[in-house]
C-alpha positions as CSV (number, residue, x, y, z in Angstrom):
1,X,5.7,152.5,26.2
2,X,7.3,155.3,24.8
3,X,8.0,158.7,26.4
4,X,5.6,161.6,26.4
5,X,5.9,163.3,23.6
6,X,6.4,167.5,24.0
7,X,4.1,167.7,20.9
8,X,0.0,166.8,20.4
9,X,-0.8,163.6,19.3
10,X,-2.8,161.9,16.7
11,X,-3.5,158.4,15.7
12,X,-3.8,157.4,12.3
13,X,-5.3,153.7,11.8
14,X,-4.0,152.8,8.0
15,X,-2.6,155.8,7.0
16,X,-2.8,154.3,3.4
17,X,-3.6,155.2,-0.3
18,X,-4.9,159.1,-0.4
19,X,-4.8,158.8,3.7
20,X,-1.0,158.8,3.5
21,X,-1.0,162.7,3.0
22,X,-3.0,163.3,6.1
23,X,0.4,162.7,8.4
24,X,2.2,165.7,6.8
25,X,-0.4,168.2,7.5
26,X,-0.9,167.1,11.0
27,X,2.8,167.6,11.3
28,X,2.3,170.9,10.0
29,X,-0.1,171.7,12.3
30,X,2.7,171.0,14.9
31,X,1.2,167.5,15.8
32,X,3.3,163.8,16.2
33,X,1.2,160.9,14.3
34,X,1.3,157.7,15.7
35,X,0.6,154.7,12.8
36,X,-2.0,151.8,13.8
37,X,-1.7,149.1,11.4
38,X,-5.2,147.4,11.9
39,X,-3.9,143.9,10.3
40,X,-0.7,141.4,11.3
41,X,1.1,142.6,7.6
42,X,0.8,145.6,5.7
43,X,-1.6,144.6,2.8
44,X,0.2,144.1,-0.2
45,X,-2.3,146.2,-1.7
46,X,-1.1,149.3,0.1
47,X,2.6,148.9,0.3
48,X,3.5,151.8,-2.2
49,X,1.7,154.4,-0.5
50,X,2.9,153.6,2.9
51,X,5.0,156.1,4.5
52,X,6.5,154.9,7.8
53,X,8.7,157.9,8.1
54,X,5.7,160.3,8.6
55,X,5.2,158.3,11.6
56,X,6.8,159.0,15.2
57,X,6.0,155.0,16.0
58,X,3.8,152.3,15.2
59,X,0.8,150.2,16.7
60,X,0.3,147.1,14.9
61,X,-3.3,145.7,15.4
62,X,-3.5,141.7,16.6
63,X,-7.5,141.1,17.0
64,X,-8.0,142.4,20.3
65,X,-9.7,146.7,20.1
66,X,-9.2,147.1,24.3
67,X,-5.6,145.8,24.1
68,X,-4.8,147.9,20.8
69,X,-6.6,150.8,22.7
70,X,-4.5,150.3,25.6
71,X,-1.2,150.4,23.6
72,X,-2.3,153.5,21.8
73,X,-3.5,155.0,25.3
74,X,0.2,155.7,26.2
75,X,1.0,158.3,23.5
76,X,-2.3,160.0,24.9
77,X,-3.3,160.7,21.3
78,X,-5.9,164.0,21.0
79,X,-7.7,161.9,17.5
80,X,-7.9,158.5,16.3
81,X,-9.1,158.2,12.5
82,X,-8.9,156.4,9.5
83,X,-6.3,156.8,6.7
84,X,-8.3,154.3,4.3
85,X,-11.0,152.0,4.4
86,X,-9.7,149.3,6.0
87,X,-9.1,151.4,9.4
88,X,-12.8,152.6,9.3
89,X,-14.1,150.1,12.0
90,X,-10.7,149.9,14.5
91,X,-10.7,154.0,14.2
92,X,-14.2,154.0,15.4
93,X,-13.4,151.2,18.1
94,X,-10.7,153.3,20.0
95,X,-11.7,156.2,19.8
96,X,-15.2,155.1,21.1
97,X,-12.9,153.5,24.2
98,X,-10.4,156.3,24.7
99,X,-13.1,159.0,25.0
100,X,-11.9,161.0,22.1
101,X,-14.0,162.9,19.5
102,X,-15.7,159.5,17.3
103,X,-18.5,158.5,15.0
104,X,-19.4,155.7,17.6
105,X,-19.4,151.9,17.1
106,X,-23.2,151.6,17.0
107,X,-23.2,152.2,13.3
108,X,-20.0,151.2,13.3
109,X,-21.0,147.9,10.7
110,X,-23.6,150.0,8.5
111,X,-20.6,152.4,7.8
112,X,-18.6,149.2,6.1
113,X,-21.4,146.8,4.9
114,X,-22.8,147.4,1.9
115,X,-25.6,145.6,2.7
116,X,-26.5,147.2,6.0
117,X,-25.6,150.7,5.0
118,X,-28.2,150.6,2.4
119,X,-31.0,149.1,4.9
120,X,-30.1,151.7,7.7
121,X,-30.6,154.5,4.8
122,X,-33.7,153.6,4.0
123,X,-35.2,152.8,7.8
124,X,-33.9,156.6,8.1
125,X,-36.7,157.2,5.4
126,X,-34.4,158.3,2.1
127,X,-35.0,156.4,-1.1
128,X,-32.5,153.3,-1.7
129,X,-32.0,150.7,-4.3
130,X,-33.9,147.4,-3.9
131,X,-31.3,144.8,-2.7
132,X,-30.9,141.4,-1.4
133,X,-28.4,139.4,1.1
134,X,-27.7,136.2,-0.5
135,X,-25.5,133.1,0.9
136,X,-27.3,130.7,-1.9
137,X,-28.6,130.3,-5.3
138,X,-32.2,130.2,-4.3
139,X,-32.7,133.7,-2.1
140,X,-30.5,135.1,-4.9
141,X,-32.8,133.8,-8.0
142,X,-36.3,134.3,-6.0
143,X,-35.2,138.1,-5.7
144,X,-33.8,138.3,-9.7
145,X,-37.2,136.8,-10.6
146,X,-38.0,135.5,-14.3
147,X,-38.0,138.1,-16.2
148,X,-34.3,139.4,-17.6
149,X,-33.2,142.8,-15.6
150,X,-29.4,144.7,-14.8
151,X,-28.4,143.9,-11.4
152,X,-25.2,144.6,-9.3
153,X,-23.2,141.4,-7.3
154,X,-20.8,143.1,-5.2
155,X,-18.9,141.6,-2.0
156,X,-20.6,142.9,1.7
157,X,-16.9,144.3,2.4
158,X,-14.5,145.3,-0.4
159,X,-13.7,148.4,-2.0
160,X,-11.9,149.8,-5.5
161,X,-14.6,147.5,-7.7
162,X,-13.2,144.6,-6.2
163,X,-15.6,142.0,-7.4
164,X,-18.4,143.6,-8.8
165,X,-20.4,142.4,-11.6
166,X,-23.3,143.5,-13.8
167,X,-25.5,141.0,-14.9
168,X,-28.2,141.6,-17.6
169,X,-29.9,137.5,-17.2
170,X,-30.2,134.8,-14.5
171,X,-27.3,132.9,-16.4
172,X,-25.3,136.0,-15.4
173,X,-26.4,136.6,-12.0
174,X,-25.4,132.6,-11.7
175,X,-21.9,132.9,-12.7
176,X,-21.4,136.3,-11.0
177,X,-22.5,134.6,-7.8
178,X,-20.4,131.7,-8.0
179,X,-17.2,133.3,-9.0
180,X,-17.8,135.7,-6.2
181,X,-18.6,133.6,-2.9
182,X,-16.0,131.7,-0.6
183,X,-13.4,134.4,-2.2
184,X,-11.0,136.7,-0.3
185,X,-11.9,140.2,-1.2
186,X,-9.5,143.1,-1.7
187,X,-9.0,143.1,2.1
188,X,-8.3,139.8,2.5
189,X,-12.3,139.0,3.9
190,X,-13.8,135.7,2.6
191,X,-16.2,136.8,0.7
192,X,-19.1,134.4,3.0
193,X,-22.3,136.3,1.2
194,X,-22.9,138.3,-1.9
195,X,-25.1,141.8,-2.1
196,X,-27.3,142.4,-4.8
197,X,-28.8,145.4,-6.1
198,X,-31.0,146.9,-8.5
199,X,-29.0,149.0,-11.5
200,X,-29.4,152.6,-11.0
201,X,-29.7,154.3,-14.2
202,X,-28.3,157.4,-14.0
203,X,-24.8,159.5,-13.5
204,X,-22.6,159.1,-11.0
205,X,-21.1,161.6,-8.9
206,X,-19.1,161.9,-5.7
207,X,-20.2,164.3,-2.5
208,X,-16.5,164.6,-0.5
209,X,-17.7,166.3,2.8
210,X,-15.9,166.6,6.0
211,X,-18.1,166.4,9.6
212,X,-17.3,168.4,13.0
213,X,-19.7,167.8,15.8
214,X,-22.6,166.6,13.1
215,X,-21.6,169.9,10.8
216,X,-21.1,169.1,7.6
217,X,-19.1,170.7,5.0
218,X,-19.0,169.7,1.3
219,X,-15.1,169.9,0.2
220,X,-16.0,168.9,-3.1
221,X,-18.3,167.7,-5.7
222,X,-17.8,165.5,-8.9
223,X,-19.2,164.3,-12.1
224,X,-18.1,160.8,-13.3
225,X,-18.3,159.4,-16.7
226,X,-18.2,156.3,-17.8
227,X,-17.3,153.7,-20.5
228,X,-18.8,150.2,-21.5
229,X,-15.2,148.4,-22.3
230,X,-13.2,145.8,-21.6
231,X,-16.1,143.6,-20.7
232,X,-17.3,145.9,-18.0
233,X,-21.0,147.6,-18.0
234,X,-19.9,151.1,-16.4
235,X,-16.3,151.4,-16.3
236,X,-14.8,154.5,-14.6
237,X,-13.4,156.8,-17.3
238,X,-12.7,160.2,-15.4
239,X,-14.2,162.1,-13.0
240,X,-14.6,166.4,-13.4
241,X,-15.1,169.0,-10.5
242,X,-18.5,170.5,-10.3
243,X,-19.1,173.6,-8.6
244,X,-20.7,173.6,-5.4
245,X,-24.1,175.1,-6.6
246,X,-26.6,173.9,-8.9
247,X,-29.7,172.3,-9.2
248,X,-27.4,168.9,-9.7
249,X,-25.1,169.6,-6.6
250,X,-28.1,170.6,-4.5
251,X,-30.2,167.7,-4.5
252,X,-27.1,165.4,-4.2
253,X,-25.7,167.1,-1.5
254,X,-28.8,167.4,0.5
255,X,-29.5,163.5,-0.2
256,X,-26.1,163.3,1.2
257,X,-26.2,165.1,3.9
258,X,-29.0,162.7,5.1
259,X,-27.0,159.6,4.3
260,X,-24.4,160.6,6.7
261,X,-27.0,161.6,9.4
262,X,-28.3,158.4,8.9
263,X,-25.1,156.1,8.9
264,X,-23.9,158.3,12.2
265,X,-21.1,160.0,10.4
266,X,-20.8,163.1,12.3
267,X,-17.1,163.9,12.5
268,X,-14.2,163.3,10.3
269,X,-14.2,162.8,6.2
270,X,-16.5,160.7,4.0
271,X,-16.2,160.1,0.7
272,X,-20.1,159.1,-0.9
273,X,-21.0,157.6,-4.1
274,X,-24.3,158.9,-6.1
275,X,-26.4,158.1,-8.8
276,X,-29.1,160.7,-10.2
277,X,-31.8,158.2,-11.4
278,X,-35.0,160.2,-13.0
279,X,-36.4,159.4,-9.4
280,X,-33.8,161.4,-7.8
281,X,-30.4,160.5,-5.8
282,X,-29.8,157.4,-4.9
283,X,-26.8,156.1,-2.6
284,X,-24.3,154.1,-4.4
285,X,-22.0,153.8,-1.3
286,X,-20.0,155.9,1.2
287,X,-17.2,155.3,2.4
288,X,-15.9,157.3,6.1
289,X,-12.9,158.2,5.1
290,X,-11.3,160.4,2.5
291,X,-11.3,159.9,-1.4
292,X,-9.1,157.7,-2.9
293,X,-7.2,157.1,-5.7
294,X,-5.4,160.4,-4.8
295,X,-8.4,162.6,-6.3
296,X,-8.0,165.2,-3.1
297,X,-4.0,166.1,-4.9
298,X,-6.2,167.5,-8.0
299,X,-8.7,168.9,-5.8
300,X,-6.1,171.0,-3.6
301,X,-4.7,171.8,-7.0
302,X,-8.2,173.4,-8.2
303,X,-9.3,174.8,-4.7
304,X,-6.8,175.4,-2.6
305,X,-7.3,173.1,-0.3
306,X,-8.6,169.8,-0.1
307,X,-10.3,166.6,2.1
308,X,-7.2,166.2,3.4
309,X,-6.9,169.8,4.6
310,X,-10.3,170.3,6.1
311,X,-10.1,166.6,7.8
312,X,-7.3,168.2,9.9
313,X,-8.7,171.1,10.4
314,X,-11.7,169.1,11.9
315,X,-9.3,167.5,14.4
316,X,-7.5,170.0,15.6
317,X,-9.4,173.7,15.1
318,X,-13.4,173.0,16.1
319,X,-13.8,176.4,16.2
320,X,-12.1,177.3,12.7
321,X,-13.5,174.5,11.0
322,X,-16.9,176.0,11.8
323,X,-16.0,179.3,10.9
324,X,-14.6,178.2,7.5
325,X,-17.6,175.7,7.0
326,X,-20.2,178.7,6.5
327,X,-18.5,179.7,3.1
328,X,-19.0,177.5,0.1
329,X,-15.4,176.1,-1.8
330,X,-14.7,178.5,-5.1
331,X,-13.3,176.8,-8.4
332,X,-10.2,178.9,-9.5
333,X,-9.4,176.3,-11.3
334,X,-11.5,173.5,-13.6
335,X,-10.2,169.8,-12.9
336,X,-10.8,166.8,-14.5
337,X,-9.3,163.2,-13.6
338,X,-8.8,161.0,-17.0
339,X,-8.9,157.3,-15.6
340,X,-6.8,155.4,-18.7
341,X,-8.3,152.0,-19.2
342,X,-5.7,149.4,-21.0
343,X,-6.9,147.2,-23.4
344,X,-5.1,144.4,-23.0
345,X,-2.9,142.5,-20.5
346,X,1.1,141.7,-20.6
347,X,4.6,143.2,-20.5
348,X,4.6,147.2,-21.2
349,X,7.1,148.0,-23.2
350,X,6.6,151.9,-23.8
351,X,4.1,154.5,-24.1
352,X,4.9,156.3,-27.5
353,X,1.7,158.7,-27.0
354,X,2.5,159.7,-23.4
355,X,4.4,163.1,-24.9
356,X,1.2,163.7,-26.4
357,X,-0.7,163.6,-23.5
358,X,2.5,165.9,-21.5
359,X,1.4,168.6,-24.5
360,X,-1.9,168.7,-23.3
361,X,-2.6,172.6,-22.5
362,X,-4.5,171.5,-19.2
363,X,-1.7,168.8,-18.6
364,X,-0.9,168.9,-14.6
365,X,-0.1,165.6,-13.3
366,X,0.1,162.3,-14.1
367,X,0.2,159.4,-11.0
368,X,1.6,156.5,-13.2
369,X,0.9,153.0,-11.8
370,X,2.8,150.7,-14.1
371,X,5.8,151.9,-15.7
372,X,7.3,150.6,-18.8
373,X,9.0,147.2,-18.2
374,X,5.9,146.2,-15.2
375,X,3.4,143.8,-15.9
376,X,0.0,145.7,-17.2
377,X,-3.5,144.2,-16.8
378,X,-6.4,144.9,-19.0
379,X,-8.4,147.7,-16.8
380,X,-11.8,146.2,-15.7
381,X,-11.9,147.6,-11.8
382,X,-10.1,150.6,-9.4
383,X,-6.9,148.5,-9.2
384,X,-5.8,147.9,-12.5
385,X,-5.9,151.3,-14.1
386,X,-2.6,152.1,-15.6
387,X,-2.5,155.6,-14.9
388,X,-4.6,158.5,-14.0
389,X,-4.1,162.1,-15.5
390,X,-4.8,164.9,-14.2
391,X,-6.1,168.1,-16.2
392,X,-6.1,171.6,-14.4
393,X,-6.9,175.1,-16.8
394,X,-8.7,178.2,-15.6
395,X,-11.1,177.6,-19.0
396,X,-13.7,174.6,-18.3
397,X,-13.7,174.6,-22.2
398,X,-9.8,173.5,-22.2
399,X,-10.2,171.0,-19.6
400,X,-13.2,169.5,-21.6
401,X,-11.9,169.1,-25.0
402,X,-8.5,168.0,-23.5
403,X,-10.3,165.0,-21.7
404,X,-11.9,164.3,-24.9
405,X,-8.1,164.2,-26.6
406,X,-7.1,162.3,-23.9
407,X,-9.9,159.5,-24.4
408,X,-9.2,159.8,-28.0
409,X,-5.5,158.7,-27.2
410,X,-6.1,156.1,-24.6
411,X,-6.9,152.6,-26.4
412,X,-5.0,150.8,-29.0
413,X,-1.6,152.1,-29.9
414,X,-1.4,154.1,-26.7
415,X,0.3,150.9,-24.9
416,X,3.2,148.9,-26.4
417,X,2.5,145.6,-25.0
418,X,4.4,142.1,-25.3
């Protein structure tokens, strides 16, 4: 029990990854945050971007949502949410029991399995990709058929790529399959089932919106691209900021828009996956929660403000997030994310290019994730990206053809590796 704090409260459940900057603002906001930790141990996973010192004290999870609820119940928190995906369904959970402003449990499992979220999409009547649940070799085949297609294997809970495969024959779909099941996923989930889906041809693009009392806003919209490397179909190699009209943005975001009426997400952020096939959008994924890999930093950069802003704004200012939400976000600034994919794995012994990259006229940031004497992996999925870059110019023009330089750089001879 701790004494009542003289300041609001709010709970953050895995205040993790991009969710780690949400405590900050909520302090500025003159709000305490309270951490849940919704596993025994801090996933390993998460342990850079933890920040116990945002936090006025700590809630750590042990299986049970009432007694966790109770717990949390004495700092008489105003909002519960999530920080990252693995908080998504104890978030939901207590503040469903506490009475506080929620998306629900009811949807609660369509919201984190990939299976069900596509199936509740398409009984809400918007196009999906064909899929199947398979726990054996047999359903698996029956749905692949004969005759040689691209398909998706991906675990029912994961997230950052973790185990995902794209098979172009049954011999594929095979191995996919049996590398993939009895496995612990990212989260540490036995993988007990595998989903598998149709390829959607098509770019990608991500819809980062932010929900008050079923209003949503759209905080930002992106174009991916991707690379065939490394032994991977569709490998991410960097995402750019789109504005928020165009005939692009406005079917996505009206696709989306029904996604999230559809998987009950009706406050706080979500961060959804796209593909544009030539028969329209289709939904990759969404996750309710912000965007990861730090994208929202660039986004503030480019904008003004970010996910991260207009989430607390949501949970603290109904009435200004409203007001706010009638006027669309402005680009003052053109932003583009360069994923750099390594080509091989070992000891990093330098960068000699990285100066070249710095000179970059749209050079902003760069978040590096393995530093010279660290262990680097070849880069096939979200976590084994060496760095990301971050490119930020008034000129869309500049940002482009510095991407491009960027690409050109990345590769062989970028990474000195033992």
């Amino acid at each position: 029990m701790s004494p009542a704090s003289p300041r609001p409260v709010v709970a953050i459940v895995d205040g993790y990854s991009t969710g780690s900057h949400l405590a900050p603002l909520f302090a500025d906001r003159g709000y305490d945050c309270v951490h849940v930790q919704s596993t025994p141990r801090l996933p390993e996973l998460y342990t850079s971007t933890y920040r116990p010192g945002d936090f006025t004290h700590e809630v750590v999870h042990a299986g049970d949502a009432r007694a966790t609820a109770s717990a949390l119940r004495a700092y008489a928190p105003t909002a519960v949410l999530p920080g990252a995906e693995s908080g998504v369904e104890l978030a939901d959970q207590i503040s469903e029991s506490l009475g506080l402003l929620t998306n629900g449990t009811a949807l609660t499992e369509a919201r984190r399995n990939k299976f069900r979220m596509i199936e509740t999409v398409k009984a809400a009547g918007l196009p999906a990709a064909d899929q199947v649940l398979a726990t054996d070799l047999e359903t698996l085949l029956t749905w692949y058929g004969d005759v040689p297609r691209t398909v998706v294997l991906k675990p029912v809970n994961s997230a950052l790529n973790d185990g995902v495969s794209f098979c172009t024959s049954r011999e594929e779909v095979i191995a996919a399959f049996n590398a993939l099941l009895g496995t612990d996923s990212a989260f540490g989930l036995n993988n007990r089932a595998v989903v598998a889906q149709e390829y959607l041809v098509g770019a990608e693009y991500y819809v980062n919106s932010v929900s008050r009392d079923g209003k949503h806003y759209v905080c930002d919209v992106w174009k991916t691209q991707h690379l065939q490397v490394n032994g991977v179909r569709d490998l991410l190699g960097g995402s750019q900021l789109m504005t928020r009209r165009g005939p692009e943005q406005d079917v996505l975001v009206a696709y989306a828009f029904g996604v999230l009426d559809a998987l009950g997400i009706s406050n706080g952020p979500a961060h959804t996956e796209l593909k544009l096939t030539p028969q329209g959008p289709r939904l990759v994924e969404t996750g309710a929660r912000v965007c990861g890999a730090q994208l929202p930093l660039l986004t503030r950069a480019a904008l003004g403000s970010s996910q991260l802003e207009w989430t607390v704004l949501a949970y603290t200012d109904a009435d200004a997030f409203h007001t706010r939400a009638e006027q669309d976000y402005v680009v003052d600034q053109h932003a583009i994310c360069v994923n750099m994919i390594a080509p091989k794995e070992g000891k990093l012994s330098g960068l000699p290019r990285m100066d070249e990259v710095r000179a970059l006229e749209s050079f902003h940031d760069v978040l590096l994730k393995v530093a010279p004497g660290g262990l680097i992996k070849q880069t096939r999925n979200d976590l084994t990206y060496p760095m990301l870059v971050h490119l930020l110019h008034p000129s869309e023009g500049v940002t482009v053809r510095d991407y491009m330089t960027a690409r050109y750089l990345d590769g062989e001879g970028f990474y000195d590796v033992d």
